[in-house]
N, CA, C and O atoms as a CHARMM CRD file, in Angstrom:
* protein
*
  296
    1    1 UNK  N     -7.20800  -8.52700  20.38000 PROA 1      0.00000
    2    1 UNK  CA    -5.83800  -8.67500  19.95700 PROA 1      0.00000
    3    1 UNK  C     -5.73200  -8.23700  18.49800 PROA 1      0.00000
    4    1 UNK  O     -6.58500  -8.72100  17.75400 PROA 1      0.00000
    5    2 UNK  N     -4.69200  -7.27400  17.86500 PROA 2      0.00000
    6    2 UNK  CA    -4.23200  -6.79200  16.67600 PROA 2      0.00000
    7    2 UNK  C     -3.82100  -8.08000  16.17200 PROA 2      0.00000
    8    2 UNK  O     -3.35500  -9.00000  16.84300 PROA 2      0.00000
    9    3 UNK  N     -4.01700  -8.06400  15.03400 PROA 3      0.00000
   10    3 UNK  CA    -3.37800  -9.14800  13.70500 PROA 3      0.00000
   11    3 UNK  C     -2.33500  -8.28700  13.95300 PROA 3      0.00000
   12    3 UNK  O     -2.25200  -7.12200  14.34300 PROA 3      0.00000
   13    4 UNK  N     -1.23000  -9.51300  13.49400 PROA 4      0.00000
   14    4 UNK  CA     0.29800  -9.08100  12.61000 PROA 4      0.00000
   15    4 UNK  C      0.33700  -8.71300  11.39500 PROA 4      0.00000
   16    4 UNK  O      0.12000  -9.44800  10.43200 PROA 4      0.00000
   17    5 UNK  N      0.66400  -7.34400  11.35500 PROA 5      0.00000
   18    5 UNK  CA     0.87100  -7.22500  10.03700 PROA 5      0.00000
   19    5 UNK  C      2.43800  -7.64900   9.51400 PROA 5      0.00000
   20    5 UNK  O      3.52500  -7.36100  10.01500 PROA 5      0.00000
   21    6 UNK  N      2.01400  -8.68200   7.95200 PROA 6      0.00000
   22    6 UNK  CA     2.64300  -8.99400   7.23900 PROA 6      0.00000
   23    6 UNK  C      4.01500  -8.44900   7.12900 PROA 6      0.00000
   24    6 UNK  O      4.10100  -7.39100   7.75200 PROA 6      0.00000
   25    7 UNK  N      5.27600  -8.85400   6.46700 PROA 7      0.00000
   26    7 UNK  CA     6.38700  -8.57100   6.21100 PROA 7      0.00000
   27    7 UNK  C      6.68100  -9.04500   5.16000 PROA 7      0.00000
   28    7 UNK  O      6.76200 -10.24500   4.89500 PROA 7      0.00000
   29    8 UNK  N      6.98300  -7.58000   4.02700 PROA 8      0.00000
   30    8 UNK  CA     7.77900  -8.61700   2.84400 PROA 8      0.00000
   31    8 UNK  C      9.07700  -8.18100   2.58200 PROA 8      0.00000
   32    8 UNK  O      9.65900  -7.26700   3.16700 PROA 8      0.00000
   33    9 UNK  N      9.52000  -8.90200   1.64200 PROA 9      0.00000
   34    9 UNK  CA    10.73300  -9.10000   1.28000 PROA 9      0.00000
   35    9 UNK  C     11.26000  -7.83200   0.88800 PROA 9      0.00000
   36    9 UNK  O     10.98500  -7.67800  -0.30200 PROA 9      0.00000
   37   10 UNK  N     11.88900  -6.85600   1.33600 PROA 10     0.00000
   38   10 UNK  CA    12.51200  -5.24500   0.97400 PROA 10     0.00000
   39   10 UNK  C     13.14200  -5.28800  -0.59600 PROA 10     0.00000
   40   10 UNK  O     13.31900  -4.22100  -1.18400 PROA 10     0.00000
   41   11 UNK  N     13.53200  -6.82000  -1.36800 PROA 11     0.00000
   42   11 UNK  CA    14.06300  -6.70500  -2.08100 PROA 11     0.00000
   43   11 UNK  C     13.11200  -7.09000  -3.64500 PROA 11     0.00000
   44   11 UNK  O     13.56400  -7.39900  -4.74700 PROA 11     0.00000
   45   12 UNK  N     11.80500  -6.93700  -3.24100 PROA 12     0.00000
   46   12 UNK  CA    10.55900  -7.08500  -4.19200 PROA 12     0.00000
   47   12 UNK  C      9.62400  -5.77400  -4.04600 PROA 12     0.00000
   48   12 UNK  O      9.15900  -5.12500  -3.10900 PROA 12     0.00000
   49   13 UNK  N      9.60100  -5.73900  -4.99100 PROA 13     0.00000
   50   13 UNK  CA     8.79500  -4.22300  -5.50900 PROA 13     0.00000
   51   13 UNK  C      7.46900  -4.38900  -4.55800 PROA 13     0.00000
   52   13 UNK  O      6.97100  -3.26300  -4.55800 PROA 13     0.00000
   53   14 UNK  N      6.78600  -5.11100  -3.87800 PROA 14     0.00000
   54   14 UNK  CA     5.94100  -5.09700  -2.98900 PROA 14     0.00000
   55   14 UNK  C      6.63500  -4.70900  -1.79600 PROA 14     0.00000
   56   14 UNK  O      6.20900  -3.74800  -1.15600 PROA 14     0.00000
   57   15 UNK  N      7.80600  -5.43300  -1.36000 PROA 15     0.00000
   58   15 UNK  CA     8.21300  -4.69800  -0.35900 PROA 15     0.00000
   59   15 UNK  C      8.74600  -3.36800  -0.12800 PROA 15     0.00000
   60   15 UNK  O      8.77700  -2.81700   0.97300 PROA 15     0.00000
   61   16 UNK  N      9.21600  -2.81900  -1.35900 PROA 16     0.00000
   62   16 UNK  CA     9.52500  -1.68900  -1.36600 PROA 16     0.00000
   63   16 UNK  C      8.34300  -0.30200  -1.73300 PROA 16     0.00000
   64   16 UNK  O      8.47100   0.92200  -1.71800 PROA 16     0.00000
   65   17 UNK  N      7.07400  -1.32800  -2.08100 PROA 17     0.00000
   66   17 UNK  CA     6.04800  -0.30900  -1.92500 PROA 17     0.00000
   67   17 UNK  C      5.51800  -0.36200  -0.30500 PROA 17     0.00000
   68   17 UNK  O      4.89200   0.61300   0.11200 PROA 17     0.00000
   69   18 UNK  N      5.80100  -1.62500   0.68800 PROA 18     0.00000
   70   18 UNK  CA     5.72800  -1.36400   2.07500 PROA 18     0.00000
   71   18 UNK  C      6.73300  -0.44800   3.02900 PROA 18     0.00000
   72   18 UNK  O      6.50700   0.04800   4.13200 PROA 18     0.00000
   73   19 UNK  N      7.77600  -0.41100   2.30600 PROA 19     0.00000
   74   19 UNK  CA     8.72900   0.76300   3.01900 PROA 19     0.00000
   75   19 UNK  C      8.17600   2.02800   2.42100 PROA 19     0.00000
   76   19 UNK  O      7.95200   3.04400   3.07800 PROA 19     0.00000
   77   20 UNK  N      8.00900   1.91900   1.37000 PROA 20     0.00000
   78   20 UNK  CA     7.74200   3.46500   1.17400 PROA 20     0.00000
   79   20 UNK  C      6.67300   4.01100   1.66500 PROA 20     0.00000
   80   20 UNK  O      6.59500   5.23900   1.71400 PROA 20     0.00000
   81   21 UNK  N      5.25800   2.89200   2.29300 PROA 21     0.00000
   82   21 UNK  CA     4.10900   3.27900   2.83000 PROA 21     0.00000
   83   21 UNK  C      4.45300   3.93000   4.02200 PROA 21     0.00000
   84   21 UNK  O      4.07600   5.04000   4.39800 PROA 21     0.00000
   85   22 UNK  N      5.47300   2.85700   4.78600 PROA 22     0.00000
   86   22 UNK  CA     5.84100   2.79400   5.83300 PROA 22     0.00000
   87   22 UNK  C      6.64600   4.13100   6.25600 PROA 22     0.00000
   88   22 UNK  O      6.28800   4.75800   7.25300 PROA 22     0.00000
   89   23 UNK  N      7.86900   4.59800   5.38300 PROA 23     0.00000
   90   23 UNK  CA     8.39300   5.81800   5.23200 PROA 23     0.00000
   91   23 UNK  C      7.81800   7.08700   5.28800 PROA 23     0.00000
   92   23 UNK  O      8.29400   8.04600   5.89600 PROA 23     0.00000
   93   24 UNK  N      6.38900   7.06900   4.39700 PROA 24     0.00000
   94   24 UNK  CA     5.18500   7.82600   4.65900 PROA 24     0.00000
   95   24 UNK  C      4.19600   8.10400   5.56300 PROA 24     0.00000
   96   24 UNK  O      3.12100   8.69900   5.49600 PROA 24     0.00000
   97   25 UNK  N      5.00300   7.35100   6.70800 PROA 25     0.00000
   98   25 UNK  CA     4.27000   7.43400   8.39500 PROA 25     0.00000
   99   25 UNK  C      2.38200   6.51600   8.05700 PROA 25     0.00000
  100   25 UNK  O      1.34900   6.83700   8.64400 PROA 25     0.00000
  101   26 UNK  N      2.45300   5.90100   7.46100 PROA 26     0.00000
  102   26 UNK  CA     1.03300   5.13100   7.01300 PROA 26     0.00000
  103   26 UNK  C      1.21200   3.83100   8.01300 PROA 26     0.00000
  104   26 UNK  O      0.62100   2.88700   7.48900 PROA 26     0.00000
  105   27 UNK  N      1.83900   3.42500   9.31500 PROA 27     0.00000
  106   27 UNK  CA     2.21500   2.25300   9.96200 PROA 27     0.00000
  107   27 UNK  C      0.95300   1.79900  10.66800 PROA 27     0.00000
  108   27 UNK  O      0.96900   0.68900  11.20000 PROA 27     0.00000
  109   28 UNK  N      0.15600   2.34400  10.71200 PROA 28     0.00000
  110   28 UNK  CA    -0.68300   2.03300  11.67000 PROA 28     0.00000
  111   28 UNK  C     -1.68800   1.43100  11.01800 PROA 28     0.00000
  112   28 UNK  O     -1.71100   1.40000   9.78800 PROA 28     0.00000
  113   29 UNK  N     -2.80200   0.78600  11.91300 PROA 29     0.00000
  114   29 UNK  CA    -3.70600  -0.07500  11.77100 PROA 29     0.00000
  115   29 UNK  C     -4.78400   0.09100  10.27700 PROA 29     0.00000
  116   29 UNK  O     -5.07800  -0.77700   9.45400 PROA 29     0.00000
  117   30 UNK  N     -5.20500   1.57400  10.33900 PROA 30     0.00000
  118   30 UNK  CA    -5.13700   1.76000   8.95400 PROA 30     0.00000
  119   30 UNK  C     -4.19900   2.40400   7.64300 PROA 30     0.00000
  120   30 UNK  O     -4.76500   3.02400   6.74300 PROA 30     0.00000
  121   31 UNK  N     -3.13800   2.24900   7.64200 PROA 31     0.00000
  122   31 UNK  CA    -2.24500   2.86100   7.42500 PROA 31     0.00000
  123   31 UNK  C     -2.52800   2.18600   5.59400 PROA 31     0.00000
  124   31 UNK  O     -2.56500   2.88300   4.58100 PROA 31     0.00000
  125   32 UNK  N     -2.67400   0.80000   5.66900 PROA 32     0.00000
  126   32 UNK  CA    -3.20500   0.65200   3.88600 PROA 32     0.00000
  127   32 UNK  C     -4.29100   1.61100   3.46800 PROA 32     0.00000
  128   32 UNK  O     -4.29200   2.12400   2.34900 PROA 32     0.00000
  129   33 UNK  N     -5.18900   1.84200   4.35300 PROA 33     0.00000
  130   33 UNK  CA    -5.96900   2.69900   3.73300 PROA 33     0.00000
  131   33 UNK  C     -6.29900   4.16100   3.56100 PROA 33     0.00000
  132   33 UNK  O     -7.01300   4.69900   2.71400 PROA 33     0.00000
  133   34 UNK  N     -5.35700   4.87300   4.93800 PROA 34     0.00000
  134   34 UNK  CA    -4.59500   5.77800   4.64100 PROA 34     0.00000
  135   34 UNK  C     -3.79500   6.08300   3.71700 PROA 34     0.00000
  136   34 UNK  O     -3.94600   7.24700   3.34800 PROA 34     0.00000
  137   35 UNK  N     -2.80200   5.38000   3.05200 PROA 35     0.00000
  138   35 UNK  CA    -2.15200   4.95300   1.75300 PROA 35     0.00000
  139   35 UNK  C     -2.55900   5.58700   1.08800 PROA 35     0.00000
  140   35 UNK  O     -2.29600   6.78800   1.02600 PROA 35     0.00000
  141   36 UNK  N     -3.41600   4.92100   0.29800 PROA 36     0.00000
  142   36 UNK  CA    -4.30300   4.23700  -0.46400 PROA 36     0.00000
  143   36 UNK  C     -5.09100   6.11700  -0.93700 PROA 36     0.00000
  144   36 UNK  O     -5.08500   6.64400  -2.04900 PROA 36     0.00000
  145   37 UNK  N     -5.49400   6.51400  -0.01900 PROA 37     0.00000
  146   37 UNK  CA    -6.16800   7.89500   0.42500 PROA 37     0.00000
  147   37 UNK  C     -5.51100   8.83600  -0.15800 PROA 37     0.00000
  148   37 UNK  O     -6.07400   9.58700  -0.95400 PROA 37     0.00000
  149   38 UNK  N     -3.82400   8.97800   0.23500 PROA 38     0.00000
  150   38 UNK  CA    -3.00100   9.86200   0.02800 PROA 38     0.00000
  151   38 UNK  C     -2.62300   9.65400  -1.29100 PROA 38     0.00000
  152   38 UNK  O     -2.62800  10.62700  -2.04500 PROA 38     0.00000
  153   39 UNK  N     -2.24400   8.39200  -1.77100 PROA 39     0.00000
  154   39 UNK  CA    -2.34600   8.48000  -3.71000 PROA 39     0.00000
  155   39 UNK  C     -3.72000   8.74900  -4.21800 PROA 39     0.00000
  156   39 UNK  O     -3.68500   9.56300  -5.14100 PROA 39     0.00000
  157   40 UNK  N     -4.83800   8.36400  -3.94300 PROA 40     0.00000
  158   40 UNK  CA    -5.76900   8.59600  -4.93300 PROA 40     0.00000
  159   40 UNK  C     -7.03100   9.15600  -4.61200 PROA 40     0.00000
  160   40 UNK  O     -7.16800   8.81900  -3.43600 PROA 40     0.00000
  161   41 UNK  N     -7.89200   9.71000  -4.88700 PROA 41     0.00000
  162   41 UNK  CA    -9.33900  10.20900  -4.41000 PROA 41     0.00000
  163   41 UNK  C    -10.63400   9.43600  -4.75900 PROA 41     0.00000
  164   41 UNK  O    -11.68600   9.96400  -5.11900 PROA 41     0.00000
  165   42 UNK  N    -10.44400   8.31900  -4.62700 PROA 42     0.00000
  166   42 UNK  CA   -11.66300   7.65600  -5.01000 PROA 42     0.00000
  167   42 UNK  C    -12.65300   7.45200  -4.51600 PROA 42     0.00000
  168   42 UNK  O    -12.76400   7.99400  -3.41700 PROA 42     0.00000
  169   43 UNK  N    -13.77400   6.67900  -4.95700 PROA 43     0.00000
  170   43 UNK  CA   -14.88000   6.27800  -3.73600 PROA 43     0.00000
  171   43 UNK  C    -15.36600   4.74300  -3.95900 PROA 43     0.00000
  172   43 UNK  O    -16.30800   4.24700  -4.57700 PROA 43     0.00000
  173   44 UNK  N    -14.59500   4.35900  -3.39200 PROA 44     0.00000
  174   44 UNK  CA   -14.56800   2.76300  -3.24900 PROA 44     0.00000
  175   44 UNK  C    -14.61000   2.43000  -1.23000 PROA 44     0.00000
  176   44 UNK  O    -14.47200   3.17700  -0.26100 PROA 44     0.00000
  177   45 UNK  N    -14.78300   1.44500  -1.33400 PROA 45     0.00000
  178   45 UNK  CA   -14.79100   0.40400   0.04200 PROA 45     0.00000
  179   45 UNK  C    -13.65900   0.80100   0.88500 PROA 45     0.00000
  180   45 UNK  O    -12.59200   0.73900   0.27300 PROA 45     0.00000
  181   46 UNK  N    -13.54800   1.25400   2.30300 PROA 46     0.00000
  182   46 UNK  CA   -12.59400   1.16800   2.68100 PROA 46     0.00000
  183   46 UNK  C    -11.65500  -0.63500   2.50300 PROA 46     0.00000
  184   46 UNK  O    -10.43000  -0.63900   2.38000 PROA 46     0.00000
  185   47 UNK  N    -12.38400  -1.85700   2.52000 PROA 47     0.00000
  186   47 UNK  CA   -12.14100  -3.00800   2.51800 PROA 47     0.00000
  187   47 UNK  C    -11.49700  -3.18600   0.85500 PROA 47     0.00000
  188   47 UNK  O    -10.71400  -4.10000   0.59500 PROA 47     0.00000
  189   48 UNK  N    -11.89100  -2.32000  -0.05100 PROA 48     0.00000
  190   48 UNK  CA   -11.16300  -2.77000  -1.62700 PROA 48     0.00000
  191   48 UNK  C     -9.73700  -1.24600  -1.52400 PROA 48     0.00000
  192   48 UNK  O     -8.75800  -1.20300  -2.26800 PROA 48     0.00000
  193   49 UNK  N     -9.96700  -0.49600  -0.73300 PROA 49     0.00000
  194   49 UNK  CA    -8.52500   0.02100  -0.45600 PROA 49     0.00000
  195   49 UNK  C     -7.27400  -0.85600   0.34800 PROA 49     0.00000
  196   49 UNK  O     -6.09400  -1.06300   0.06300 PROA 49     0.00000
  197   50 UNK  N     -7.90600  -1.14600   1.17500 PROA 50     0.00000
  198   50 UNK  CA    -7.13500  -2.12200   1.86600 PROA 50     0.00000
  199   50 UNK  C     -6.43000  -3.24700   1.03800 PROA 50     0.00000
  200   50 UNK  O     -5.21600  -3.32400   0.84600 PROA 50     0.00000
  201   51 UNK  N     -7.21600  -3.95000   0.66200 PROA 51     0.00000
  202   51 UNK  CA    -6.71600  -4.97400  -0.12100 PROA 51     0.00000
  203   51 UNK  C     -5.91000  -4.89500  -1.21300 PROA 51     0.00000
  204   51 UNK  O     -4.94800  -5.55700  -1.60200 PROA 51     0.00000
  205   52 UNK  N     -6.71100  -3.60500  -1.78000 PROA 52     0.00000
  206   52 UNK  CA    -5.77300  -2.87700  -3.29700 PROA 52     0.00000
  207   52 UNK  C     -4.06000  -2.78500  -3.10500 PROA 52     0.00000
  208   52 UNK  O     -3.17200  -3.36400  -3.73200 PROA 52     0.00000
  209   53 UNK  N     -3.98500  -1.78600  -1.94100 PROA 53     0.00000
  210   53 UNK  CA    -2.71700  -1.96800  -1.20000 PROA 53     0.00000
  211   53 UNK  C     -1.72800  -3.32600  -0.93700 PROA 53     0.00000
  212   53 UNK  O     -0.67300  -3.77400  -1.38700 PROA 53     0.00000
  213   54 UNK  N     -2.83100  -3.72200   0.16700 PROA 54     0.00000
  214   54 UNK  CA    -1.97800  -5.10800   0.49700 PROA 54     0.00000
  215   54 UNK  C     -1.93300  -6.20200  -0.70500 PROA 54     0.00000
  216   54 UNK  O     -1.16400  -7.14500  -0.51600 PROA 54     0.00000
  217   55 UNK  N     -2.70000  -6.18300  -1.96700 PROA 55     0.00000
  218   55 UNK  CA    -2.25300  -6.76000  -3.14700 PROA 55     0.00000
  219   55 UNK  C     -0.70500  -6.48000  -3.53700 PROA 55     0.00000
  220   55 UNK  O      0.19600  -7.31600  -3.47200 PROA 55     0.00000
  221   56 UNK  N     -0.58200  -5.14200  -3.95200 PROA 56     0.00000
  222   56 UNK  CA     0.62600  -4.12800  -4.33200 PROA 56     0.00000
  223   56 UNK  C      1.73100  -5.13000  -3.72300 PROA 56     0.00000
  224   56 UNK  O      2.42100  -5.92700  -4.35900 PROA 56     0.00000
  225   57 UNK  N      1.73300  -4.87400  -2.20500 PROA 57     0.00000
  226   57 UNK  CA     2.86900  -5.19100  -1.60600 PROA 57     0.00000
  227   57 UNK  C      3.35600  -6.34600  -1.31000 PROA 57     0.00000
  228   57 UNK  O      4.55100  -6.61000  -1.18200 PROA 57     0.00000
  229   58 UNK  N      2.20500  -7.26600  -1.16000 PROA 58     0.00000
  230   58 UNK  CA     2.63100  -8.77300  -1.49800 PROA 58     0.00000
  231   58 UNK  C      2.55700  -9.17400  -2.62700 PROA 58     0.00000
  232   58 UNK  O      1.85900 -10.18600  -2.68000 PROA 58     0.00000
  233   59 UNK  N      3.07300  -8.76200  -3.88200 PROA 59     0.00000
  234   59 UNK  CA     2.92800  -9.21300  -5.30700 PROA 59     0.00000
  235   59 UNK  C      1.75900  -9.96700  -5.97400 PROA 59     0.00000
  236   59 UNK  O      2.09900 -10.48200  -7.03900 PROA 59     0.00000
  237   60 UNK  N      0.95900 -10.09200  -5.76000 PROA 60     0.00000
  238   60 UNK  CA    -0.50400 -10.79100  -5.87900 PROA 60     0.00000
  239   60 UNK  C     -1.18900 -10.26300  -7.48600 PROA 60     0.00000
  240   60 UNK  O     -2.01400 -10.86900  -8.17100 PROA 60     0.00000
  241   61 UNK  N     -0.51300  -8.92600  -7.77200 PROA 61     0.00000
  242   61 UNK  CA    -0.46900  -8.56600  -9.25300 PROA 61     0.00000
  243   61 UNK  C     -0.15000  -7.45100  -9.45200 PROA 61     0.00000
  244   61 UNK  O     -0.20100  -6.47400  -8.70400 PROA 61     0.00000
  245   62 UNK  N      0.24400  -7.56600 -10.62600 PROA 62     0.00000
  246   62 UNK  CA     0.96400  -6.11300 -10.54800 PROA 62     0.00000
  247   62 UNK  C      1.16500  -4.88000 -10.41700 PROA 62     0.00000
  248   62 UNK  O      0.13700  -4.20400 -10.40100 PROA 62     0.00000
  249   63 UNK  N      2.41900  -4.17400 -10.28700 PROA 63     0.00000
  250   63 UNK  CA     1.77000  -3.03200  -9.48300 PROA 63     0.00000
  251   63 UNK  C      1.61100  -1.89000 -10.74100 PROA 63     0.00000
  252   63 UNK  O      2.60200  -1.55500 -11.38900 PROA 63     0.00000
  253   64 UNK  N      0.11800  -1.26900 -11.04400 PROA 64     0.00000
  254   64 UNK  CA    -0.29700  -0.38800 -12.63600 PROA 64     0.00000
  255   64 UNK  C      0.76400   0.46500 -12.13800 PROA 64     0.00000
  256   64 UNK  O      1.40800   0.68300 -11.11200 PROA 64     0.00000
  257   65 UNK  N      0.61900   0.93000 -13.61100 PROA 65     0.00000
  258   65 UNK  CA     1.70000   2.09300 -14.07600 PROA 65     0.00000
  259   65 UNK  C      1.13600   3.32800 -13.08800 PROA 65     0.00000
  260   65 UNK  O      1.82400   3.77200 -12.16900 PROA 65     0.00000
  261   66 UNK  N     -0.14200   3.79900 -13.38600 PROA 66     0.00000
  262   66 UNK  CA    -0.71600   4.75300 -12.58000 PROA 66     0.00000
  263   66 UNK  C     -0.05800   5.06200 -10.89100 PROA 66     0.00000
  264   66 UNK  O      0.26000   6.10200 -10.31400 PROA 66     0.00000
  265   67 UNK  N     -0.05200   3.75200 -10.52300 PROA 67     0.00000
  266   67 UNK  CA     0.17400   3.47900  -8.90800 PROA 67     0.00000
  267   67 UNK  C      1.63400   4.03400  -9.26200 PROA 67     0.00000
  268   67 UNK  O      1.74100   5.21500  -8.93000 PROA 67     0.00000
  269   68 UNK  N      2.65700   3.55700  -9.78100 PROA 68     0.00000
  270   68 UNK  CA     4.02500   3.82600  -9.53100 PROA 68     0.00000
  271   68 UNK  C      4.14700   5.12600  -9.78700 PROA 68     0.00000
  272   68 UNK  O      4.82900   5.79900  -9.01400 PROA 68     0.00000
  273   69 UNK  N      3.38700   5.86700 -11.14500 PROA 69     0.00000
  274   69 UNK  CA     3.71800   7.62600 -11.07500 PROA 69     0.00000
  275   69 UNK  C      3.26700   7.75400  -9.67100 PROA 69     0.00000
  276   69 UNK  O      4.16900   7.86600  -8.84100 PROA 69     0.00000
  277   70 UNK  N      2.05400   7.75900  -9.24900 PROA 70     0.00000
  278   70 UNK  CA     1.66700   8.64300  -8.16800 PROA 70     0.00000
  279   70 UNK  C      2.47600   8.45200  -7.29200 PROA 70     0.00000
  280   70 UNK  O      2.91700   9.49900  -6.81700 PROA 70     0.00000
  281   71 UNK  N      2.96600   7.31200  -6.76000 PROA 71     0.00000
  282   71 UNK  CA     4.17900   7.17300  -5.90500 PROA 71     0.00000
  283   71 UNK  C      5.18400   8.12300  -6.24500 PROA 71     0.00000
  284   71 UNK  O      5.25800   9.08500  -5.48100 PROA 71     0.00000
  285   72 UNK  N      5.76300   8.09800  -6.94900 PROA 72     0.00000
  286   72 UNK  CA     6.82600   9.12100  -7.61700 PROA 72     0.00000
  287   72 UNK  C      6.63100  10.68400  -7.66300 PROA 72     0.00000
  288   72 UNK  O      7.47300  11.51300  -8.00600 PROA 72     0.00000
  289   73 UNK  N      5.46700  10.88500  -7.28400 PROA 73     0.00000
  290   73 UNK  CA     5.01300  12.68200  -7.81100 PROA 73     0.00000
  291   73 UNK  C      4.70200  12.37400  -6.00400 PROA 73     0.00000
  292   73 UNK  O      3.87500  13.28400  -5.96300 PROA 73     0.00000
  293   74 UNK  N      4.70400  11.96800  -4.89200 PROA 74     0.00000
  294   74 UNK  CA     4.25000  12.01100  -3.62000 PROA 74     0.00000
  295   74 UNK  C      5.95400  12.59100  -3.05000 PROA 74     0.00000
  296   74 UNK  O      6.16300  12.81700  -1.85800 PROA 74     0.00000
């Protein structure tokens, strides 16, 4: 059985970094880490992409400056 993925609030900058993932066809099971992929080239954990993400979007801290350009230049 799939976990539920989470739902946030459209009207918090986490949620609106989940629509915009979401907008970016990223819906699917790995779709945080797909994300995650498509802003940046790193070589980290698929498990610290994931989370990096799902931090972002449930407000857990804030979202860096870095993250919001690259959003913006996508």
């Amino acid at each position: 059985m799939s976990k539920k993925e989470r739902v946030f609030p459209i009207d918090t900058i986490g949620g609106k970094v989940y629509k915009i993932r979401n907008d970016f066809g990223f819906s699917t099971s790995n779709g945080r880490i797909d994300f995650y992929n498509f802003l940046f080239d790193e070589d980290i954990t698929k498990e610290s992409k994931h989370k990096n993400v799902y931090n972002w979007e449930c407000s857990e801290e804030s979202l860096p400056v870095p993250v919001i350009k690259r959003i913006c230049e996508k």
